[in-house]
N, C-alpha and C positions, 0 to 999 in steps of 0.2 A: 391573156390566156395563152396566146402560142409562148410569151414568153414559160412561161413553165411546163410547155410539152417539152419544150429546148431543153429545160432544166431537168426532165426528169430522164429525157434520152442522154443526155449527160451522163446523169446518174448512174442510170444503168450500162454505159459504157465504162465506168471507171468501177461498175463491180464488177465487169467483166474481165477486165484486163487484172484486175487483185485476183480472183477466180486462177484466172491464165497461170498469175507470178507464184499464186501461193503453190499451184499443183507446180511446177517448174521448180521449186524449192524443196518438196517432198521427194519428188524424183532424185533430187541432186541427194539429198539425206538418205535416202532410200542405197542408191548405189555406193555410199561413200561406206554405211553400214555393211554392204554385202562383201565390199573392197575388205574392209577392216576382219568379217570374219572370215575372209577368205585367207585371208595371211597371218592370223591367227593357227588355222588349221595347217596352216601347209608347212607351219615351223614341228608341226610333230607326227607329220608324214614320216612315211619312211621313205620315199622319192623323193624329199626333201634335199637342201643345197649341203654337198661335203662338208665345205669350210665357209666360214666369212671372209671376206675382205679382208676385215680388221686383223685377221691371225695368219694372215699372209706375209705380211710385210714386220720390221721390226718396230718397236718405238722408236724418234726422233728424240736427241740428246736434251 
């Protein structure tokens, strides 16, 4: 009998800690989305960056 109080408090720590990772992984998706539409929008600001980089400098031969 204890062995399976052991087994079930197991249990429920290892849905705990899935619980933990999976919200931990929404968050991360959540801000990577917010990241994404943030620069998205900010290419057609009009505060937006003068030049690129890229049309700075010339091509290399």
């Amino acid at each position: 009998m204890f062995e399976q109080e052991i087994h079930k408090v197991n249990q429920a720590e290892l849905i705990r800690r899935a619980d933990r990772a999976r919200l931990a992984q929404q968050a991360v998706d959540a801000r990577r989305a917010a990241r994404r539409v943030g620069r998205r929008s900010a290419k057609n600001a009009p505060e937006g960056p003068v030049s690129s980089l890229r049309s700075r400098f010339a091509r290399a031969a």
